[in-house]
N, C-alpha and C positions, 0 to 999 in steps of 0.2 A: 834328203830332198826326194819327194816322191817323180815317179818318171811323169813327163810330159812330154804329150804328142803336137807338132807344129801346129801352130791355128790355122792356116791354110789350109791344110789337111785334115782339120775336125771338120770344119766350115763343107769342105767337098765331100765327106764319107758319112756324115752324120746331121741328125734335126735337131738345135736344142728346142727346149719348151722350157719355157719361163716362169714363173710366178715370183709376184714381190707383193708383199706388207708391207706397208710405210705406216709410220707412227708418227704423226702431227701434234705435237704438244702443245694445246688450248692456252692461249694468253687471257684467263680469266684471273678477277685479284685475287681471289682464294680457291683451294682447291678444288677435288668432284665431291667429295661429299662431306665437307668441314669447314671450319671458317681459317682454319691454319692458311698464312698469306704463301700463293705462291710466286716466289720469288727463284729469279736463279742467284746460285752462290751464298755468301755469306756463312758467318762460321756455322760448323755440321748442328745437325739435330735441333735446332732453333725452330724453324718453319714444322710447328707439330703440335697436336693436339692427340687427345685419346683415340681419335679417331685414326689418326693416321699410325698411331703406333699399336693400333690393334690390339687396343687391354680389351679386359674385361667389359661387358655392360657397356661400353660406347657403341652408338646408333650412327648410321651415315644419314644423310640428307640431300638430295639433290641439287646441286646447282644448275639456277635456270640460266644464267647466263650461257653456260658448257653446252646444255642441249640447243639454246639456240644457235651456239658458234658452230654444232656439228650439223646441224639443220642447212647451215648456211653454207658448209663446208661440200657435204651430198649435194647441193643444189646445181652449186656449180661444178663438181664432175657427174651432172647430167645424172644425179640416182633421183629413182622415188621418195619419196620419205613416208613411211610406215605408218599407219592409222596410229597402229601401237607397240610400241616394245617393251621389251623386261630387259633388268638387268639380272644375272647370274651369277652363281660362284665358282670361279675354274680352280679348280684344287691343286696346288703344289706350293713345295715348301722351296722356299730361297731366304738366305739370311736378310735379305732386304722386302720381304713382307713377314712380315711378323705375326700375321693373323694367318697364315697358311694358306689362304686363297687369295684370289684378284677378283674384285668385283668388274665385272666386263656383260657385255652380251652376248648370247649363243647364238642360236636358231631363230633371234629374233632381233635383229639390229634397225637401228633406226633410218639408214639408208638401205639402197642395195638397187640391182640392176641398171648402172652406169654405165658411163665410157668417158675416155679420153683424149683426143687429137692431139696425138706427139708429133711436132714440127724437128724434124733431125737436119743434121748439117748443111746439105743441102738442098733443102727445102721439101721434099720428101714429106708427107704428112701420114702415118702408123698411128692406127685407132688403137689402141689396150682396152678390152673390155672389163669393166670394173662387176669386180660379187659383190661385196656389201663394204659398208665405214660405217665399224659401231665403234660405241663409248666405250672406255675402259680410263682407269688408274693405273699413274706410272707404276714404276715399281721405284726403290729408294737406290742407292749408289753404293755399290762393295768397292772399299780399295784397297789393294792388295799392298803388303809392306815387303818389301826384300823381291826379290826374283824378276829386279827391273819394272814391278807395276804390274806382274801379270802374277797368274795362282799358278803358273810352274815355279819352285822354285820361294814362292813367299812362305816369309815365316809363322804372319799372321791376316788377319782380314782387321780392317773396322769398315762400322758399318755406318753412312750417314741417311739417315729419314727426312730429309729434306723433300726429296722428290717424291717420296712416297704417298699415292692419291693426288698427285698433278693431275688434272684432266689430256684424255688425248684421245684421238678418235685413229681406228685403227683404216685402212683402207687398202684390201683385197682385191688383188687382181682373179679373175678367171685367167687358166691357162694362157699364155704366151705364144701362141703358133708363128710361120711366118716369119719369122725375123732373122734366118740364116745366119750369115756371117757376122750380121747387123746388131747381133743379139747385146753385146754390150753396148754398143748403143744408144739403142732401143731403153734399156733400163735406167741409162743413164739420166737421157734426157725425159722419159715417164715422171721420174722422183724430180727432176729438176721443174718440170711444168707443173707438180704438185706444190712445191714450193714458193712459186712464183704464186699459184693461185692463192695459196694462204694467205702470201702476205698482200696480197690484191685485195682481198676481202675484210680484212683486217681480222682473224680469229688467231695468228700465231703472228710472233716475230720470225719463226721460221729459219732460224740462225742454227745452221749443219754443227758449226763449230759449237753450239753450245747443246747439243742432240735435241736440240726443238724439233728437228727431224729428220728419221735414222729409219733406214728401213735393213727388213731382211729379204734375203737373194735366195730364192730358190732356182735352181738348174737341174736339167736334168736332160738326157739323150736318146734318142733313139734312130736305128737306122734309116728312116725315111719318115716321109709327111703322113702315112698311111697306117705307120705301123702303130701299136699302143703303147702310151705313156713308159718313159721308161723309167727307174727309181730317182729318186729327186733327193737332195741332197740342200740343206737352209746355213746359210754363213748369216749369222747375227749381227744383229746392229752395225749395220755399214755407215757412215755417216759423213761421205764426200761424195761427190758425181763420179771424180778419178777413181777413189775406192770401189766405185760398184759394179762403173766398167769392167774394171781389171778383177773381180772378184769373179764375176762372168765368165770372162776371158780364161782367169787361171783352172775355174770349175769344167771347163768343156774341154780343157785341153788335158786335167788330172782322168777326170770320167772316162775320156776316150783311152786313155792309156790306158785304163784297166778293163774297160771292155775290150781292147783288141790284145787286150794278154787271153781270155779267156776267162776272167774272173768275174764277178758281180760287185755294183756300186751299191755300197752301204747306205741306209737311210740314214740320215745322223745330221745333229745341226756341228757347225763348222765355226769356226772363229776365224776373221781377219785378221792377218799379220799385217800392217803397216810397212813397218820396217823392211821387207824382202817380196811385199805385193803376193803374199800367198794365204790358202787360208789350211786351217789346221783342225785335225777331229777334237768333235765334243764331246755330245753321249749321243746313242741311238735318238732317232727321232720320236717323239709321242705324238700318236692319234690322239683324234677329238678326245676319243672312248677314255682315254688314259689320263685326261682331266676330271670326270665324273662331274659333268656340270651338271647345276641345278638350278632350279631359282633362289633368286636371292629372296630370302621372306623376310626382309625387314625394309624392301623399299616396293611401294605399290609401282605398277605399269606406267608406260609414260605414254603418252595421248597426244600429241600436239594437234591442237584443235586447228584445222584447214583454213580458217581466213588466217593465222597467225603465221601458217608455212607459205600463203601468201604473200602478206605484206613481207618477210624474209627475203623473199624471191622480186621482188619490187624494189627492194631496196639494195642489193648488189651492185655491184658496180662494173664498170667495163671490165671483160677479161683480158686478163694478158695478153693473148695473143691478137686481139683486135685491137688493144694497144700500141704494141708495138708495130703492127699497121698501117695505124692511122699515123703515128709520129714518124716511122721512116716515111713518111712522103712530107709531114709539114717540117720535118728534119731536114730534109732534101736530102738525106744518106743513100748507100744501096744497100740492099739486104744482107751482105755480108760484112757490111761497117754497124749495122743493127744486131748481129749476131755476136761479131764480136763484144759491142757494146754488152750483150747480156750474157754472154761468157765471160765478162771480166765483173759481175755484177753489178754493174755501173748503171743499169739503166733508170732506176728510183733517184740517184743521186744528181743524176744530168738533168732529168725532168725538176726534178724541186728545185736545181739551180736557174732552167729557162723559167720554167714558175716566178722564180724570184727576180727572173728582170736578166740574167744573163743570156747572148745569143747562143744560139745551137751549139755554133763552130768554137765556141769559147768556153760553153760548159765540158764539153767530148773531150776539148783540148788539156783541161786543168785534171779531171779526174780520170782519165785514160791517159794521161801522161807522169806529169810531178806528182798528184795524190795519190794514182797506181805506183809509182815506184819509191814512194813514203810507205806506203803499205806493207809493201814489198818487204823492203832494205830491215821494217820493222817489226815483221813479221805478224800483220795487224790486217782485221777486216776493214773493207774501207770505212762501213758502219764506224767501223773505232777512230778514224783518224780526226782529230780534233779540228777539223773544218767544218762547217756548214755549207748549204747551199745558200745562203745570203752571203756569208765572206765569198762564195765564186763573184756570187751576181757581182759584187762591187769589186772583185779583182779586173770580169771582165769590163766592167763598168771602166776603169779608171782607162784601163788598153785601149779602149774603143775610144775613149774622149782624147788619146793622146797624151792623158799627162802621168803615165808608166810606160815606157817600151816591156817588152816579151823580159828583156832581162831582169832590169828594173823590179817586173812584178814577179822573177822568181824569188829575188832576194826580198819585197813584202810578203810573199808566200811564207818562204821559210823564219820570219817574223810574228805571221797569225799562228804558225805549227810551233813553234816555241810559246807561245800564250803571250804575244806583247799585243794582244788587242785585234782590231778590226782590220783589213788591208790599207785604206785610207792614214788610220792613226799608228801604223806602222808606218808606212809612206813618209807620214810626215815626220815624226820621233827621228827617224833612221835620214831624214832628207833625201829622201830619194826620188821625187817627182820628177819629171824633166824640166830641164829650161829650154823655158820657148821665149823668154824677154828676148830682143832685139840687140839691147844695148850688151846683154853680156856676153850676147851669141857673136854680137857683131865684134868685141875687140878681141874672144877669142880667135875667129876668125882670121883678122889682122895681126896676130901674133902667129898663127900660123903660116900665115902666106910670107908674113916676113922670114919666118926662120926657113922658108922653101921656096926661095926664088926661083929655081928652076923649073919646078912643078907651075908655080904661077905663069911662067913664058909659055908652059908647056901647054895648057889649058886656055891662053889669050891665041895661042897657033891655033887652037881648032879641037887638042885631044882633050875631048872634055871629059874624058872617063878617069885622067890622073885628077879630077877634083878627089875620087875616093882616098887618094891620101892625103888629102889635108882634110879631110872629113874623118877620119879613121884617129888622124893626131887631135881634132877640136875634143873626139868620143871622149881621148884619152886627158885630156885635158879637164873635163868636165866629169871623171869620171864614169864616162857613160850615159851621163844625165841629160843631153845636149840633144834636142827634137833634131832628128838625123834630117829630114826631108828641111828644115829650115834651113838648116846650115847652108846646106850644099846649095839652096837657092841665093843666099849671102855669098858665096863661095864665086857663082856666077855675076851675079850683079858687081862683087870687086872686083871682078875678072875682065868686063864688060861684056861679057857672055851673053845677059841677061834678054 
């Protein structure tokens, strides 16, 4: 275990400086430059064409769809978009490109001089200056066999070309300053507003668990605000909020430890460990220069002609954070039940269920509560949880009309989550409505009062609060099913309460 200095003590002795890359993976139906579908999953090597497996003699082709998603993408983290770019070839070999380079852009990206407004915990707002988001192809998926899933230790690789020539647009920060103690963060929540905007825009599903999008962490320290850049150090494809914090966190507190031995911080990209929240050396780091880009000469410049970045930009939609805005006041929330709401990634789900007819207080209630801890218990995005926002609407639907109580509509819940149908045709299959008929409420009733005479004397004396137990026994009697506030009004009127 390498030594670590307390973060309180980095945070007061030292500046970090930031940089992150984030890799936004383009939900277009076929790749950046082939007609091979991309999809996620399904068995390896399928999703391929010549193109993506880099033979011989096969030509790439641009998709326009990709450029315009990344047009769209630049737009709204506030970049320019380029008269014109190229694409290039950055040179290196990994068993998951097969043509030895990556076609990406250099010196000439289709965005570039941005920014961002990171909204942090406290409402605190941290601009990130954005450098450029250019194009590039994924790269395909190595999995290792033996040594637990990692290459310490595996006995072999294979190799699946599925992802390989995914579109995805890369997105560069400028330097980091500023952000002290705050510095994880700060990172955290940048890549998390970058996500939100994706999928606001509609150009990615944006789903961390499936690396739709993964960035890498750069850190690096120096003794004060004034002083220069100190050697940076890149941990690889992070792909949680938690992870990148803590990847932050563990970088500024390994860093400091070896500068105050007296030693030097190696340039090197780094790998996250999961398992123990630490990250671990790769290879040395490579400059631009140790790519030898060049132009790609088999695909001409891209031009995107100005009324078309235009209409792009016309056509966007609210952004997130004036979103969520606008909805924590017609919410009636406070900004820290908003927050939460979009830390539990709840807030697309809640919205499409008031969309569909549910109240506020009843969508927030069903997926911040029973569907968060379905989630949960099942180890599942909420994305995955086989609910809709229309099964809310008409969960809350049935509560609000009265004929489900809270309980009632947890057990149709857990009815729609097994697949028996709608909450309604759960409801009814399973008999679970409540009874609100008069006549069956009323000889419950009289069968209770009979078996509890004394409660009955006790409640015509004056103490009208012992009605809760013969209300508590009608519950039980009816299973639960028994509209509480009728009862108890029958409960008084035989009482002569009324």
């Amino acid at each position: 275990m390498e030594e670590l200095m307390d973060f309180d003590e980095v945070a007061a002795n030292f500046d970090p400086v930031l940089g992150l890359e984030v890799h936004v993976e383009l939900a277009t139906t076929t790749k950046m430059f082939d007609a091979a579908p991309n999809e996620f999953g399904g068995e390896p090597n399928v999703n391929t064409t010549p193109v993506s497996l880099g033979l011989p003699g096969a030509l790439p082709v641009v998709n326009k769809k990709a450029i315009e998603y990344a047009i769209r993408l630049g737009l709204a983290l506030n970049c320019k978009i380029a008269e014109s770019c190229r694409f290039a070839r950055k040179n290196y070999f990994y068993p998951d490109l097969s043509k030895n380079f990556q076609t990406s852009q250099s010196d000439e990206p289709i965005a570039y001089d941005g920014h961002l407004d990171v909204e942090l915990d406290d409402g605190e707002v941290f601009r990130v200056l954005i450098e450029r988001a250019h194009v590039e192809e994924d790269a395909g998926k190595n999995t290792h066999v033996g040594g637990e899933g990692r290459l310490q230790g595996a006995t072999h690789s294979l190799v699946d070309y599925n992802r390989a020539g995914v579109p995805l647009v890369e997105i560069v920060t400028r330097p980091i300053e500023g952000a002290g103690a705050r510095a994880p963060e700060v990172a955290a929540k940048y890549v998390q507003t970058i996500r939100d905007i994706a999928r606001a825009i509609g150009v990615s599903e944006a789903r961390m668990e499936r690396g739709n999008v993964r960035a890498d962490v750069n850190v690096s320290l120096r003794p004060s605000p004034d002083a220069p850049l100190g050697t940076r150090t890149e941990t690889k494809n992070v792909n949680s909020f938690r992870a990148i914090a803590r990847a932050v966190e563990f970088e500024m507190c390994r860093q400091a430890a070896v500068l105050s031995s007296g030693q030097a911080v190696l340039q090197e990209t780094r790998h996250w460990q999961e398992a123990n929240s630490t990250t671990s050396p790769g290879r040395p780091k490579s400059d631009a220069d140790d790519y030898r880009y060049f132009p790609e000469p088999d695909l001409v410049p891209i031009a995107p002609p100005a009324e078309w970045v235009e209409e792009i930009r016309a056509s966007l939609p609210e952004m997130p954070a004036a979103r969520r805005k606008r909805l924590t006041a017609e919410w009636g929330v406070s900004e820290m039940e908003m927050r939460d709401i979009v830390n539990a990634d709840a807030l697309d789900f809640i919205s499409d269920s008031v969309d569909a007819g549910a109240s506020p207080a009843g969508a927030r209630k069903w997926w911040m509560g029973e569907l968060a801890r379905y989630a949960k218990d099942n180890e599942l995005a909420l994305a995955d949880v086989p609910v809709s926002a229309a099964d809310v609407a008409e969960l809350d639907g049935l509560v609000q009309s009265g004929k489900l109580t809270d309980k009632l509509a947890r057990q149709a819940l857990d009815g729609v989550l097994a697949g028996e149908g709608s909450p309604a045709e759960v409801a009814a299959s399973r008999g679970l409505e409540v009874v609100s008929d008069d006549g069956a409420l009323g000889a419950a009733v009289d069968e209770a009062l009979a078996a509890n005479p004394d409660v009955l004397e006790k409640i015509r004396a004056g103490k009208v609060q012992a009605a809760g137990a013969i209300v508590g026994a009608v519950m039980k009697a009816t299973r639960g099913k028994a509209d509480a506030a009728r009862v108890r009004e029958l409960i008084m009127e035989r009482s002569g309460q009324a």
